[in-house]
N, C-alpha and C positions, 0 to 999 in steps of 0.2 A: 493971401491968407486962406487958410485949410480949415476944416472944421473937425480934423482931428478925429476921436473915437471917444472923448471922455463921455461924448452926450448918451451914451449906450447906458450909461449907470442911473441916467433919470428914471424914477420907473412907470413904466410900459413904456420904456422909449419908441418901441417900434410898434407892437402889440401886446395885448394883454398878457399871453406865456410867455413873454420874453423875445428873445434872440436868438438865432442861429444864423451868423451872418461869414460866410468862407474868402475870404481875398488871395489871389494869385500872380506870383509875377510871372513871365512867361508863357502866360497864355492868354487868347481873347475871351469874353465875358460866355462867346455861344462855347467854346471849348472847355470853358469852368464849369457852366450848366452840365453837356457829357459826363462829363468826370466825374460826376456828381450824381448823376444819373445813375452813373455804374460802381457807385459807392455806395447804395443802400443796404442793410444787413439782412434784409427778408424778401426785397425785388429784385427782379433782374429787368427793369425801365430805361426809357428811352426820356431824351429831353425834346418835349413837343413846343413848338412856338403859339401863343393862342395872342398875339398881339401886345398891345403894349397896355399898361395897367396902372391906375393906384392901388394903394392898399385894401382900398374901400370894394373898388371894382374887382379885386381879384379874390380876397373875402366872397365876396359877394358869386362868384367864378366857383369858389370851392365849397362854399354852401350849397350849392347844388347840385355838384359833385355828390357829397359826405350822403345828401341825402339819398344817392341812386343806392339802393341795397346789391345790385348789379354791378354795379362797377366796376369792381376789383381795384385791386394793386394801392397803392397811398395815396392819400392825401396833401398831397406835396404844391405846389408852386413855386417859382421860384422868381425874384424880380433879378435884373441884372443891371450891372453899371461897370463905369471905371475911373479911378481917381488916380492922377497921375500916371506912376507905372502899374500899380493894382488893377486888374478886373476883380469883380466882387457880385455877389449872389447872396441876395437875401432869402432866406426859407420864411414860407407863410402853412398857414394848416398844420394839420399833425406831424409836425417833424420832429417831436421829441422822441429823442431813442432809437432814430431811423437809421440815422447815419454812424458809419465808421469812421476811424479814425481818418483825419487830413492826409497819412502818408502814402494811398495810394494812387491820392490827388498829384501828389508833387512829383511823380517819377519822370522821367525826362528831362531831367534840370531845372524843375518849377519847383519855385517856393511858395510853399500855402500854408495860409494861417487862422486859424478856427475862431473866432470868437462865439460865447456863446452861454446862454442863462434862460435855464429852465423856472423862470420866474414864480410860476402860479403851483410848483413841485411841493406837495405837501412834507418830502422828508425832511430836508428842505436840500436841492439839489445848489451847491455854489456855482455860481461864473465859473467857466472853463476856457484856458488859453492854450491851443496847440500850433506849433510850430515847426514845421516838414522842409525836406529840401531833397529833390532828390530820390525819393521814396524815402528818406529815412528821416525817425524824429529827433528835431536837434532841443526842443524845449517844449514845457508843459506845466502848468501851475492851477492851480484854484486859486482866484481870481481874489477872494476872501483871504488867505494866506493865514485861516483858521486851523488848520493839521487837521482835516477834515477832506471826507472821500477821497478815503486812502492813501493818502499819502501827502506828507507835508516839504515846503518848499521847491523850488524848481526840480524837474525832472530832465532827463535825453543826455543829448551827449556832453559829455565834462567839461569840456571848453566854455559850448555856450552855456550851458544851461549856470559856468561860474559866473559869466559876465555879466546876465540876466538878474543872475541872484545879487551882484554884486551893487548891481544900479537899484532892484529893491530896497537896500539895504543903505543906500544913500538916500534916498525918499522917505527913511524914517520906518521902513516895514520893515519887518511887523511890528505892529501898533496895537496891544488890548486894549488902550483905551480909544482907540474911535472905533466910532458906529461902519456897521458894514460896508454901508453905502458908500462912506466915503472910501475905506479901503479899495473897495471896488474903482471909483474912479478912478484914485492915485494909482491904480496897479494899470489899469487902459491906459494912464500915460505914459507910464513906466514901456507899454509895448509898443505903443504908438513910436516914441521916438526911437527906442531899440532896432526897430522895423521901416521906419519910416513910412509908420499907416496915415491912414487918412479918411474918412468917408463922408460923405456928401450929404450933410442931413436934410435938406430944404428935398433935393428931388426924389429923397426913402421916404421918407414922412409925408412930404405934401406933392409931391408930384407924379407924375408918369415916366414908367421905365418900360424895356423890352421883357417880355415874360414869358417862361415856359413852362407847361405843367409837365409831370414826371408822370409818366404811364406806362403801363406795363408793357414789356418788350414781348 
């Protein structure tokens, strides 16, 4: 028994802003962190090891950070895990708007897939699902399946992105009459099984992982 992705739509599932959580098949959890490192839109950072962390602890890691006026570069951390064949990288700190798109995560023959809800966004920003293989994007949605930021229904390549739309559309989406939240779930299950996700809520939320901060290269 897996604990799935739907728990992401509770909210503050993970912290107060949300989520930015990256999963990868083909690579291990230190090679996700890299990649990801070197996927920032305004750094050019390296992924530093600072041991292993809660949530609490590494908050508490990047509060002291944010405070050095000195520092430079983001404010990033990042926890790391793996479920099943996924490795996975949770982002803590200001990672809103840092990151580029998942596709130059996946070059190599990795597939990586974005989850991700800028929660506390006052435009109000929807869940966002990307999905890479490859370097190239095979699927993308708002997670709300609202025709909202930019563009409505599945996106990438025609194949997947019919099959994707197709399994929305057996689950009842789109739905105006339910509330977001729930769309939001039903859409993480919708990917969950498409994908075969999965993540580990007991050791994101309440345990200790291996963890890296992002610093300037």
């Amino acid at each position: 028994m897996t604990d799935g992705t739907t728990w992401l739509a509770a909210p503050q599932s993970i912290a107060p802003g949300g989520y930015h959580v990256v999963l990868a098949r083909g690579l291990a959890p230190e090679e996700l962190a890299d990649r990801l490192a070197d996927n920032l839109d305004d750094w050019q950072c390296t992924a530093v090891a600072v041991g292993e962390h809660t949530s609490a602890s590494l908050d508490e890691l990047l509060r002291e950070r944010f405070d050095d006026p000195f520092s430079g570069g983001p404010c990033i951390g990042l926890r790391l895990g793996r479920a099943g064949d996924w490795a996975y990288a949770v982002a803590y700190g200001c990672w809103q708007s840092e990151f580029g798109s998942v596709e130059p995560v996946s070059r190599d023959g990795v597939h990586a897939c974005l989850l991700e809800y800028q929660e506390e966004n006052g435009k109000p920003v929807p869940p966002q699902f990307e999905y890479a293989h490859d370097g190239r994007l095979l699927s993308a949605f708002n997670l709300h399946l609202d025709g909202s930021w930019g563009y409505e229904g599945v996106i990438g390549d025609p194949a997947t992105a019919a099959r994707l739309q197709d399994l929305l559309t057996a689950a009842g989406l789109p739905d105006p009459e339910l509330e977001h939240r729930e769309v939001h779930r039903t859409t993480l299950g919708v990917v969950e099984r498409f994908l075969g996700l999965s993540l580990p809520k007991s050791p994101i939320v309440y345990g200790t992982l291996p963890t890296v901060m992002l610093e300037p290269a």
